[in-house]
C-alpha positions in Angstrom: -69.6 -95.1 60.6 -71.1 -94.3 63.9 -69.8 -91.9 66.8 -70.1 -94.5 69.6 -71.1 -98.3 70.5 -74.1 -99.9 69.3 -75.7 -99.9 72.5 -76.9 -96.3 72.6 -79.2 -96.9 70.1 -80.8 -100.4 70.9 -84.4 -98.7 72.0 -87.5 -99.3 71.1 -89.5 -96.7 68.9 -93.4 -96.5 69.7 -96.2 -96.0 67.0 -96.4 -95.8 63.4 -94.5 -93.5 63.0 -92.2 -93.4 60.0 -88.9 -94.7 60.5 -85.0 -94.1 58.6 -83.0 -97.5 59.3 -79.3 -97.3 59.6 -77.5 -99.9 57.9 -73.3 -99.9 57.7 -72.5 -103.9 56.7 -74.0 -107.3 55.9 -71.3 -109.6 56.5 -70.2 -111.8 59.7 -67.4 -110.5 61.3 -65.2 -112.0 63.9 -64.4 -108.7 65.5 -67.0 -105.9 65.7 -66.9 -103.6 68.3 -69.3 -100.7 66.6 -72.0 -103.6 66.0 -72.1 -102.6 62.5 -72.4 -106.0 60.7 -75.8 -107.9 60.4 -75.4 -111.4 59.2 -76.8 -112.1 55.3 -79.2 -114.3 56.4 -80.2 -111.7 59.4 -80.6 -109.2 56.8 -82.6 -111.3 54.7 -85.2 -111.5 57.7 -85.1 -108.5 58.9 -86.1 -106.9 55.1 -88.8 -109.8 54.7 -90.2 -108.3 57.9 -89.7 -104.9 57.1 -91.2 -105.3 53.6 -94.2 -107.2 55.1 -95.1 -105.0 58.2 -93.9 -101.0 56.4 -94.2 -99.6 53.2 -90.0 -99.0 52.6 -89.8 -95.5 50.2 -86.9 -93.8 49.0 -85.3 -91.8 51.7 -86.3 -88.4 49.6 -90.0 -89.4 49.5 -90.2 -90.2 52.8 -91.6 -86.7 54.5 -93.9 -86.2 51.3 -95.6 -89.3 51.2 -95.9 -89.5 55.1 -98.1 -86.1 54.7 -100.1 -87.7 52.0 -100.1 -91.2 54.0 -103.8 -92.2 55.1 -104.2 -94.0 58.5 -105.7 -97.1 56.6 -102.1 -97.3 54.9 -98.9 -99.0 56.3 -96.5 -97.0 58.6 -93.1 -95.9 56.3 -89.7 -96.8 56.7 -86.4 -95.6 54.8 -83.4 -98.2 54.5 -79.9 -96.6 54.4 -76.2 -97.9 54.6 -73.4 -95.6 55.1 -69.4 -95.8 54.2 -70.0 -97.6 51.3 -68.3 -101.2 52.0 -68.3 -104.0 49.3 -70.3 -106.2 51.1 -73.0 -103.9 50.3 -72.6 -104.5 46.8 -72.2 -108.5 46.9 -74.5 -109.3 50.3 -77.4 -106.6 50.7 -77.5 -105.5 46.8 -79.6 -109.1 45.7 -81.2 -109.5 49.0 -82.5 -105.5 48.6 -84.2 -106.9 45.1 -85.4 -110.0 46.2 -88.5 -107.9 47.9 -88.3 -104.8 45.8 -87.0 -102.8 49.0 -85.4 -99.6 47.9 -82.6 -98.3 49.8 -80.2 -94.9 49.7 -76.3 -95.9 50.2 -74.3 -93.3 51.4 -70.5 -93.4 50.5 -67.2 -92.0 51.4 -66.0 -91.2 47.9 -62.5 -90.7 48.4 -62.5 -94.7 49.3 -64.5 -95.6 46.3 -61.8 -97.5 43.8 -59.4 -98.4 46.8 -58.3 -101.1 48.1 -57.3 -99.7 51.8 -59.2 -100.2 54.9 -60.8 -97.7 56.6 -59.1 -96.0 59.6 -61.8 -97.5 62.7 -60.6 -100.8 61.1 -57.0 -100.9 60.9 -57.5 -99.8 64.4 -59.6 -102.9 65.6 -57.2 -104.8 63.6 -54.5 -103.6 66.2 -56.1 -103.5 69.2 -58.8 -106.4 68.9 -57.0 -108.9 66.7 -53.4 -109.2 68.0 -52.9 -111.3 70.6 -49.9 -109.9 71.9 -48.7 -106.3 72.1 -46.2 -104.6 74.1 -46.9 -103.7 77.6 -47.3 -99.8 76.7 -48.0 -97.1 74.6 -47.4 -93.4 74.4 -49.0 -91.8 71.9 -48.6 -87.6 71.4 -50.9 -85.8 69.4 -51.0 -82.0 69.2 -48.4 -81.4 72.1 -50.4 -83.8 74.3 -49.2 -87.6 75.4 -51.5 -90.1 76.0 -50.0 -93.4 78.3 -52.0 -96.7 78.4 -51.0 -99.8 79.8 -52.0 -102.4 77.5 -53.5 -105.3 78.9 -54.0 -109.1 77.9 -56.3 -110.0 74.9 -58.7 -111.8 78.0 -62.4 -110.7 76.6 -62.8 -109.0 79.5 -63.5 -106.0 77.1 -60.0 -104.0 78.5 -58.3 -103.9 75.5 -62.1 -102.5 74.0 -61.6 -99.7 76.3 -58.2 -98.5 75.1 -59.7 -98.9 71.5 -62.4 -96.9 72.3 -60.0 -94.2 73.3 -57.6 -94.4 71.4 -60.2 -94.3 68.8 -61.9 -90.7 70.5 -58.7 -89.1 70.4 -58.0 -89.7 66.6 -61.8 -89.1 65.3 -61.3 -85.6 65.3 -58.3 -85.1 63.1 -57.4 -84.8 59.3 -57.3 -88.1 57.7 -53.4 -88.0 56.7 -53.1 -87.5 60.3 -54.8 -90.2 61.8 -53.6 -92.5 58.5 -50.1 -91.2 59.8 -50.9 -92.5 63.5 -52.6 -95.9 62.5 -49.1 -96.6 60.7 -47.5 -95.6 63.2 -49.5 -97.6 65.5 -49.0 -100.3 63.4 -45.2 -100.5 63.3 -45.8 -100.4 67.5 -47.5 -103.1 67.0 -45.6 -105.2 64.7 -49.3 -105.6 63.0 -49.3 -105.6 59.6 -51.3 -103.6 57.7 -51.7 -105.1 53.9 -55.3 -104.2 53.3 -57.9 -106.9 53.7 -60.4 -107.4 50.5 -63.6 -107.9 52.9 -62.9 -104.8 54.2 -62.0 -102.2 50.6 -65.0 -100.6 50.0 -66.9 -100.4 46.4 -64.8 -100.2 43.2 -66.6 -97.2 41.0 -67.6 -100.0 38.4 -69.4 -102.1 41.9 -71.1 -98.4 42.7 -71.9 -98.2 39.2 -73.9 -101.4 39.3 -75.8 -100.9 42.6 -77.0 -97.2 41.3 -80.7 -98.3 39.8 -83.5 -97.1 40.3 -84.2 -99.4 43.6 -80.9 -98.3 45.0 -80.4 -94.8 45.2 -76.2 -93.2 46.1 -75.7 -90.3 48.4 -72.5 -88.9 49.3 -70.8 -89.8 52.7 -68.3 -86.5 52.3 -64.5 -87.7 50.7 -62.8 -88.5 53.6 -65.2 -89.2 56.2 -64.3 -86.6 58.8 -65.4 -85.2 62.0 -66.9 -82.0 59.9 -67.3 -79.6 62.7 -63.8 -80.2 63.8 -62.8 -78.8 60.7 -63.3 -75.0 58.8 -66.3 -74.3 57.8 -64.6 -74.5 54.3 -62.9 -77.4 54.3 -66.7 -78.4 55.2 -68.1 -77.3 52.2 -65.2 -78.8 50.0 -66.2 -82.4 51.6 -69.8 -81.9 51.2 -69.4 -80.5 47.2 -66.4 -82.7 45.8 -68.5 -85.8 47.5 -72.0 -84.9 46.0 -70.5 -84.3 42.6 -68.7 -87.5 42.4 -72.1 -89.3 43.0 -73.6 -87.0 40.6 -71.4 -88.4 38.5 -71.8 -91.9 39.1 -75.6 -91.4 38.6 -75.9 -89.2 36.1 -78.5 -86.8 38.0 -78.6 -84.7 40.6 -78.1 -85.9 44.6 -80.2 -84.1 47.2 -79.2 -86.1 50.2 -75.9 -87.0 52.4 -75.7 -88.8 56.0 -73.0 -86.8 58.1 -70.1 -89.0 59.2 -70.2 -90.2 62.7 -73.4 -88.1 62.8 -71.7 -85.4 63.7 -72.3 -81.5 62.5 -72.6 -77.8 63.9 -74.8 -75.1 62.1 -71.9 -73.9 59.7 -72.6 -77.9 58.7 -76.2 -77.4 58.2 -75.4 -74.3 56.1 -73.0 -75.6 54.1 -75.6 -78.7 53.1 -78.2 -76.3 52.4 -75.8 -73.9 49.9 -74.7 -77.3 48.4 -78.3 -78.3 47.3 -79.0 -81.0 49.9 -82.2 -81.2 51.1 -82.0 -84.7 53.5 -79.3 -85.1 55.7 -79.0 -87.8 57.9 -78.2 -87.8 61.8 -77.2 -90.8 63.5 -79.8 -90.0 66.7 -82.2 -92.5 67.2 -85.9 -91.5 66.9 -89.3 -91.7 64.4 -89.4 -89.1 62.0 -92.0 -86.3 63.2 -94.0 -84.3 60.7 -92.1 -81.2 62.2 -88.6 -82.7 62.0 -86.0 -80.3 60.1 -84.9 -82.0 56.6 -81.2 -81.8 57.0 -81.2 -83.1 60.9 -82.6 -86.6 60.3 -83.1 -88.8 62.7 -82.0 -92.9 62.5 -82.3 -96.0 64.4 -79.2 -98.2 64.1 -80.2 -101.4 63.1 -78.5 -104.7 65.1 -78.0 -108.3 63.6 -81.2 -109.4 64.6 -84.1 -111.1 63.4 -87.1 -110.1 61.5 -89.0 -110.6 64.9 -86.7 -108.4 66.8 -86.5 -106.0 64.3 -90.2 -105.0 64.4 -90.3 -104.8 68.1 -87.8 -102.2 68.1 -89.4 -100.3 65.2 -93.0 -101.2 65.9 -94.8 -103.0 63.7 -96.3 -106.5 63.2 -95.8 -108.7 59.6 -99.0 -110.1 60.1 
């Protein structure tokens, strides 16, 4: 999951210069407000293109074998997904081995093996989905109210904008808390909340079968939080109890982790360093320099384009 809208990151990146692609879904979905989905058959282009016009490594390999790359060879990219959703398992899992592209999936462990929707989705579910709401909402949180006056679902994007804020306010808390709010936001809303199966993320059997050695896991931390909201031990705890989970799934140890929302302070960058990670993924758009530090990568959020498209945002040709 991303801090903020798609939009921020729909620039071009110059050169040959290697490149870390940020995947989160491949799946069509009627409400998407992050512009996180790309369409299967999107996807399918895009890593026919990608495949074609870049030599896609393992994210790990990727600063070693850009210093040994030649300028005779092609330009590398990285393909990662974060979250862990189960259309990554039934959509992009056959289409990643259709043209040998390997990719690293980041997950959010604690969801692995249930069936409950992520927080940022229950949310849209609320606010994005039901057509009628009441005409208000107070919200307090830490001693502090929030109003809003709710307006029509128009699609004049003013029920986005509460979203978005409502969303900003909860990002930064505990997830029992904000799980505490989205119920109770819920019951406000007379929405009801039974999970929805194309939103669950990976059983531990489904993670089980995409670990190979095409697809490699990374941790996502348990609970996907804010991390430098939080102590710098309740940091470490995330970081640890999520690698050794996929540790455990693989059999092996993990050396790399994507920070939810993108978000970390130094006591984050410590605490990945003492925990044996040596890539760590940002969610700031931009081409991997040869000076770039290991555990502040950066990524380019890929849209639900095509192959075309793709490549002109990266750079590149298929030809």
């Amino acid at each position: 999951m991303i801090g903020r809208p798609l939009r921020w990151a729909m620039q071009r990146v110059a050169g040959d210069g290697p490149v870390i692609l940020m995947y989160h879904r491949v799946t069509e979905l009627p409400v998407d407000p992050w512009g996180l989905a790309v369409h299967p058959d999107r996807f399918r282009e895009q890593i026919d293109a990608l495949t074609r016009a870049r030599h896609v490594v393992p994210l790990n390999k990727l600063l070693g074998m850009e210093a040994r790359r030649s300028s005779r060879d092609k330009p590398l990219a990285a393909v990662t997904f974060d979250d862990g959703y189960v259309d990554v398992h039934s959509e992009a899992r056959p289409i990643l081995h259709a043209f040998s592209c390997p990719a690293t999936v980041f997950v959010t462990t604690g969801a692995i093996g249930t069936d409950r929707e992520f927080w940022w989705d229950a949310l849209a579910r609320i606010f994005l989905e039901t057509i009628s709401l009441p005409a208000t909402l107070a919200l307090t949180i830490a001693n502090r109210t929030y109003d809003w006056v709710i307006p029509p679902l128009d699609g004049t994007g003013s029920r986005e904008k509460i979203f978005y804020e409502v969303y900003s306010v909860l990002r930064t808390l505990s997830q029992e808390v904000q799980t505490a709010y989205v119920n109770e936001l819920g019951h406000w809303a007379n929405c009801e909340l039974n999970p929805r199966p194309a939103h669950r993320a990976m059983t531990r059997q489904e993670l089980e079968d995409l670990s190979h050695d095409l697809i490699t896991i990374g941790p996502h931390s348990v609970t996907h939080p804010t991390l430098p909201a939080h102590s710098p031990e309740f940091q470490r705890q995330e970081i640890l109890e999520s690698k050794r989970f996929c540790e455990a799934i693989t059999g092996g140890p993990v050396d790399t982790f994507a920070y939810p929302f993108g978000d970390y302070d130094d006591p984050t960058v410590s605490a990945m360093r003492d925990a044996g990670i040596k890539f760590a993924c940002t969610t700031r758009p931009g081409v991997v320099h040869t000076n770039v530090d290991p555990l502040r990568l950066p990524r380019f959020q890929v849209g639900n384009w095509n192959g075309e498209e793709l490549l002109k945002r990266i750079g590149g040709s298929s030809n």
